[in-house]
SEMARKOL-373724 format. One line per 2 residues: number of its first residue (from 1); their letters; for each residue x, y, z of N, C-alpha, C, O. Coordinates in pm, whole numbers, plus 50000, padded with zeros to 5 digits. Layout:
SEMARKOL-373724
NUM = a = X Y Z X Y Z X Y Z X Y Z  ...
***
This chain:
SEMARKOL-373724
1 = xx = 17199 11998 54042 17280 12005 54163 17388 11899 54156 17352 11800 54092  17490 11894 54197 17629 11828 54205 17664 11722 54311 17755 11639 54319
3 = xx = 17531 11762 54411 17550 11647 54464 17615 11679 54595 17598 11596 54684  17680 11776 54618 17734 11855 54748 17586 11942 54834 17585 11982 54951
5 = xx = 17504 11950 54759 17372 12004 54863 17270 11891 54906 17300 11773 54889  17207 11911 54935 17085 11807 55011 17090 11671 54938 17140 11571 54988
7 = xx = 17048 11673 54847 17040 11557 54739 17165 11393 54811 17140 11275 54835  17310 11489 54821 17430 11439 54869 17382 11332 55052 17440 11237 55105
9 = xx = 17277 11399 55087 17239 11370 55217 17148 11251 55178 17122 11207 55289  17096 11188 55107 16958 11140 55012 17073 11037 54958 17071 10922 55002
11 = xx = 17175 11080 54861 17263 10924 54809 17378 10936 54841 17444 11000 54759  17458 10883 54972 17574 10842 55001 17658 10844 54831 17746 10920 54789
13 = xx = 17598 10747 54773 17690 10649 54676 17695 10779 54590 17808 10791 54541  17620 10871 54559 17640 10978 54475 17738 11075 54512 17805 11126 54422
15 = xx = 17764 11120 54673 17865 11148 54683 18026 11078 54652 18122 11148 54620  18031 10972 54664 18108 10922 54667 18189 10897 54533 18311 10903 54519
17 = xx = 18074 10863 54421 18120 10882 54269 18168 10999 54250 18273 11006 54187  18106 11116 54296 18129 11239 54238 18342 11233 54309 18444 11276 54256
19 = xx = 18326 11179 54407 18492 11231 54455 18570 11084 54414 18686 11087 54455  18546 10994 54364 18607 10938 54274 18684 10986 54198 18807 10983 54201
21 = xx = 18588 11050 54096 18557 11092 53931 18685 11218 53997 18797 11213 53946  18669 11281 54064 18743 11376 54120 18889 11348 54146 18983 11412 54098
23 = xx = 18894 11261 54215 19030 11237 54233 19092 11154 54117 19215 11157 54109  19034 11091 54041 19045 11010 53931 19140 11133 53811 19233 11121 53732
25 = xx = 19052 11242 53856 19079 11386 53738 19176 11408 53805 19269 11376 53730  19250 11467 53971 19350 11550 53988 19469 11452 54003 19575 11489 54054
27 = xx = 19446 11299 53947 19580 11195 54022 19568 11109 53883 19650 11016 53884  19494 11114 53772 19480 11003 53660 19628 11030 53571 19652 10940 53490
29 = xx = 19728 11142 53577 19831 11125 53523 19954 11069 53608 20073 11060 53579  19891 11038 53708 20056 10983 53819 20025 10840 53785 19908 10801 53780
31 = xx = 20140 10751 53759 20190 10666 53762 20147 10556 53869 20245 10533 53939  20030 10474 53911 20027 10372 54016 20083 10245 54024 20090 10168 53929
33 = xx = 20111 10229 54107 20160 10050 54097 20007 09947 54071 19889 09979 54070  20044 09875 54060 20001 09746 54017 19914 09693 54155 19968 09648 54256
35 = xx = 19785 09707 54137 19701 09674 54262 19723 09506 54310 19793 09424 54251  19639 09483 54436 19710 09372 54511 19585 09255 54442 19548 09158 54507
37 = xx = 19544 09278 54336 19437 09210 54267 19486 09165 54155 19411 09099 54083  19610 09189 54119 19700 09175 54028 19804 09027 53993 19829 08969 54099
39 = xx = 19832 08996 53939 19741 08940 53807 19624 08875 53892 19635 08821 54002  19503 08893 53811 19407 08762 53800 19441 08649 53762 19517 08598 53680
41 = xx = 19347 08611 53863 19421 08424 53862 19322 08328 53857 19229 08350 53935  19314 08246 53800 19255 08101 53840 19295 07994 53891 19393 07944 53836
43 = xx = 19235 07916 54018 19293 07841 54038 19180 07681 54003 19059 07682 53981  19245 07594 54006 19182 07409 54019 19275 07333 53997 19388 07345 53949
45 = xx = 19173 07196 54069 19237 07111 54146 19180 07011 54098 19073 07010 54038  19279 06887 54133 19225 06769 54125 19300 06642 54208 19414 06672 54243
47 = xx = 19276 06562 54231 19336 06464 54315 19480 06441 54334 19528 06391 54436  19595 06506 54157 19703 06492 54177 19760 06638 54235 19867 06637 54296
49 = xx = 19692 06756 54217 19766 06890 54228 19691 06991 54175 19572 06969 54155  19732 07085 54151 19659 07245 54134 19702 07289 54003 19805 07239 53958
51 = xx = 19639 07374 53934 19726 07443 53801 19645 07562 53839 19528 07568 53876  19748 07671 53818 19707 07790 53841 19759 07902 53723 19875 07924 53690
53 = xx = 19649 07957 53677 19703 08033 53549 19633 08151 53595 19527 08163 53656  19745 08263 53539 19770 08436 53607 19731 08483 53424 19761 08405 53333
55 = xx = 19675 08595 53401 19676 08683 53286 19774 08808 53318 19752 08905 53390  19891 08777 53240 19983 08895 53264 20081 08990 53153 20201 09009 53135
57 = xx = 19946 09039 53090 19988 09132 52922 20092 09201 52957 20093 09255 53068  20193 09213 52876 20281 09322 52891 20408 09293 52950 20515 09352 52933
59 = xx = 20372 09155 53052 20541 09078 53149 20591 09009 53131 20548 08901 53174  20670 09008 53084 20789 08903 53028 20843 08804 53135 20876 08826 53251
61 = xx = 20842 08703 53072 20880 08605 53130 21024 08573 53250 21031 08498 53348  21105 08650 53200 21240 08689 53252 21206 08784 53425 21255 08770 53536
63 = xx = 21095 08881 53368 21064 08962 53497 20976 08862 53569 20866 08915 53584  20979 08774 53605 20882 08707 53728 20988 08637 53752 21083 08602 53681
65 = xx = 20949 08613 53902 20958 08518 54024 20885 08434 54082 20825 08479 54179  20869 08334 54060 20786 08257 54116 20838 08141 54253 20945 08082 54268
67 = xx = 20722 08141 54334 20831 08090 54441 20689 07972 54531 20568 07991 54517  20738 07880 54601 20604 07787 54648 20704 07747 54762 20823 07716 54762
69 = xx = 20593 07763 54877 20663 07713 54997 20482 07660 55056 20371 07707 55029  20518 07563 55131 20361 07458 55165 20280 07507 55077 20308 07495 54958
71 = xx = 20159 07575 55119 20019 07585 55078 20011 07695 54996 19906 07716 54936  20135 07795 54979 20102 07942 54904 20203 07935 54770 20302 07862 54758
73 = xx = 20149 08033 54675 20218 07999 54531 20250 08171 54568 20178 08244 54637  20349 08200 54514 20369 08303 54524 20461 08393 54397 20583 08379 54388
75 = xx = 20368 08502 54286 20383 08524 54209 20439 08665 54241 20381 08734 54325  20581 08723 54158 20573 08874 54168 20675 08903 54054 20762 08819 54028
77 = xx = 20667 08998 53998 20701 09061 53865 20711 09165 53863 20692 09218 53973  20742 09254 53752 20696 09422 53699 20637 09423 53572 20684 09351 53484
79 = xx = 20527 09504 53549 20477 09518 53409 20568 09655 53401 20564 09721 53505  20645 09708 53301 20740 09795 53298 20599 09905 53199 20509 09871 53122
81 = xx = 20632 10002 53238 20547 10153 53145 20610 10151 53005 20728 10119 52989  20507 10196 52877 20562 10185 52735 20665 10299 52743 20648 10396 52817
83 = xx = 20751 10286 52681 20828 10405 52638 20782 10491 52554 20767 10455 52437  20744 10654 52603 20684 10740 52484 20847 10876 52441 20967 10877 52469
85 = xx = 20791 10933 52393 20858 11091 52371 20871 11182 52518 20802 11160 52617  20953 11264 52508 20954 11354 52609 20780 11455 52592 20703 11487 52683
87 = xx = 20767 11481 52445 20654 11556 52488 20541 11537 52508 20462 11629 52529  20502 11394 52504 20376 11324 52528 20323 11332 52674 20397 11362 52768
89 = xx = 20203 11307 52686 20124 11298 52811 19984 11229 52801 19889 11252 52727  20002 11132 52904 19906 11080 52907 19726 11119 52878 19692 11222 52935
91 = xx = 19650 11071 52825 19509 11189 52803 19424 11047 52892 19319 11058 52955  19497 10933 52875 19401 10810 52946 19516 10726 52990 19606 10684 52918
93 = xx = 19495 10703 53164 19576 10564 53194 19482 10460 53298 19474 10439 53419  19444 10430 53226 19403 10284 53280 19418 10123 53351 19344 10054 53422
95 = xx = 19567 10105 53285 19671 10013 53267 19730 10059 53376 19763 10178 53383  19749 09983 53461 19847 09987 53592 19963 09949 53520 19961 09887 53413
97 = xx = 20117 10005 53609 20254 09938 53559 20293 09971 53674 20254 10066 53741  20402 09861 53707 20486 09870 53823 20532 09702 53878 20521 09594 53820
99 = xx = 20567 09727 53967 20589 09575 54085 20415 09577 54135 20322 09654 54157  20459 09410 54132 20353 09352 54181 20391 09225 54255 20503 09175 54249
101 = xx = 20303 09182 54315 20333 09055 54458 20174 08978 54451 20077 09039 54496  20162 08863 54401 20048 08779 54436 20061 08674 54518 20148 08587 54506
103 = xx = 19968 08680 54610 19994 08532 54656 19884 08440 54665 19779 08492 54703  19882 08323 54640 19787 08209 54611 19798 08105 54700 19890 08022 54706
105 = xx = 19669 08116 54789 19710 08049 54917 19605 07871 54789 19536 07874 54687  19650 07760 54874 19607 07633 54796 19569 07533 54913 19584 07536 55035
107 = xx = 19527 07466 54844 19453 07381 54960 19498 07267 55019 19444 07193 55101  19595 07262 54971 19698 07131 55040 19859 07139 55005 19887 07211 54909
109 = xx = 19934 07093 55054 20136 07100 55082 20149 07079 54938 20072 06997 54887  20266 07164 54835 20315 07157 54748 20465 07085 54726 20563 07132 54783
111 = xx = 20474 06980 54649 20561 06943 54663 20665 07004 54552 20696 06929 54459  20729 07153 54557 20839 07210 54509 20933 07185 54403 20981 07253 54313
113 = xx = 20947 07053 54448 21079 07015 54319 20999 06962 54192 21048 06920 54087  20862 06972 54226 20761 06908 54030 20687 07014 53994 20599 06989 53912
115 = xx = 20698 07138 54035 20649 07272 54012 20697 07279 53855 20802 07233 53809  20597 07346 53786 20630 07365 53657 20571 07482 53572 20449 07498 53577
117 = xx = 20654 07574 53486 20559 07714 53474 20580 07729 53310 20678 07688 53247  20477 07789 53263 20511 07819 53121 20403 07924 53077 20283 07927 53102
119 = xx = 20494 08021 52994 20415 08157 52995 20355 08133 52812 20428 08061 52743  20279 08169 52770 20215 08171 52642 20090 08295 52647 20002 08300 52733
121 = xx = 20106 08380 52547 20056 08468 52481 19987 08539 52612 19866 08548 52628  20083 08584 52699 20043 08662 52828 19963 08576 52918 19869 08631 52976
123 = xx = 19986 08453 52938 19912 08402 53053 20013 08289 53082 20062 08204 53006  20033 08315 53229 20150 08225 53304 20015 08078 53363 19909 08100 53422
125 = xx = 20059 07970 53329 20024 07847 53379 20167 07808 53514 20288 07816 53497  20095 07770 53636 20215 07668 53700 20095 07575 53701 19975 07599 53697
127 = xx = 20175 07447 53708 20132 07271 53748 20224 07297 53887 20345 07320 53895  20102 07281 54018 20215 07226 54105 20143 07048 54116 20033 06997 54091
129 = xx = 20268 07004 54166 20208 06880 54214 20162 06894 54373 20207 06989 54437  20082 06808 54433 20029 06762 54552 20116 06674 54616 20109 06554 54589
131 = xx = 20233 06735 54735 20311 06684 54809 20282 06501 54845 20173 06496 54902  20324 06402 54835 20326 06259 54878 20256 06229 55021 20179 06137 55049
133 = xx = 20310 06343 55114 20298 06307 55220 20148 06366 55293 20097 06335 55401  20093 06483 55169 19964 06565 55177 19841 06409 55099 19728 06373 55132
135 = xx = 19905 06375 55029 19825 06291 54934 19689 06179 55056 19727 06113 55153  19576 06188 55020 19479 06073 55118 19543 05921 55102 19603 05880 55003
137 = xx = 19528 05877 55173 19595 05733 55199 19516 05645 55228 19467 05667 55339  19479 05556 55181 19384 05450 55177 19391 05319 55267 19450 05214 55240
139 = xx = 19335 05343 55354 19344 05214 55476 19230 05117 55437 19114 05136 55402  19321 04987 55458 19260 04870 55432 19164 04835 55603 19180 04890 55712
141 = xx = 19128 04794 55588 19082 04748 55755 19073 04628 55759 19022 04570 55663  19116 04562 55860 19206 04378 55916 19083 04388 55977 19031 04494 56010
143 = x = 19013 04218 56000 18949 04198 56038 19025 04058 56127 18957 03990 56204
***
């Protein structure tokens, strides 16, 4: 059974694969953009600032924007589609291509003008620094 008779009543999740797999079959040759999960990122920290490195195969350095205003890093680009033949067609697409928009919220004020980015073998690094005025400040106490 397929999962559309009783059985379907018994596993939610079995229905649900089955119209996946389904729509996966009548929409797997259209073209999607670039999900909002896009690039993966890591972020850490340490007392002076954040470094945050994106995995982004396929995007050239030229196609990004990168932009930091207070607490959010904000990444967006296009992974552009390979160029094939007119008579080709896709048999597998897996690989998202399109515009994409990340944003990386951080845990304390960026100070903008020491922002620093460098792309190597598909993975974008920024160094931001930790704004002066975000920085902990160490009080003496007068007795």
């Amino acid at each position: 059974m397929n999962g559309f008779g009783w059985q379907g009543w018994w596993n939610p999740w079995q229905r649900l694969r089955e119209m996946e797999r389904e729509m996966s079959r009548l929409f797997g040759d259209v073209a999607s953009p670039v999900g909002a999960t896009f690039p993966p990122v890591n972020v850490y920290t340490d007392n002076e600032g954040a470094t945050v490195t994106a995995e982004l195969p396929g995007v050239e350095p030229k196609d990004l924007d990168i932009s930091v205003r207070d607490r959010t890093l904000v990444l967006r680009g296009e992974r552009k589609a390979p160029e094939g033949a007119d008579d080709e067609r896709w048999l597998r697409r897996e690989r998202a291509f399109g515009q994409f928009t990340r944003s990386v919220d951080l845990p304390f004020a960026v100070d903008a003008d020491k922002v620093e980015a460098s792309c190597r073998d598909g993975v974008l690094k920024v160094q931001l620094q930790r704004s002066e005025a975000d920085k902990p400040k160490q009080i003496t106490v007068q007795s």
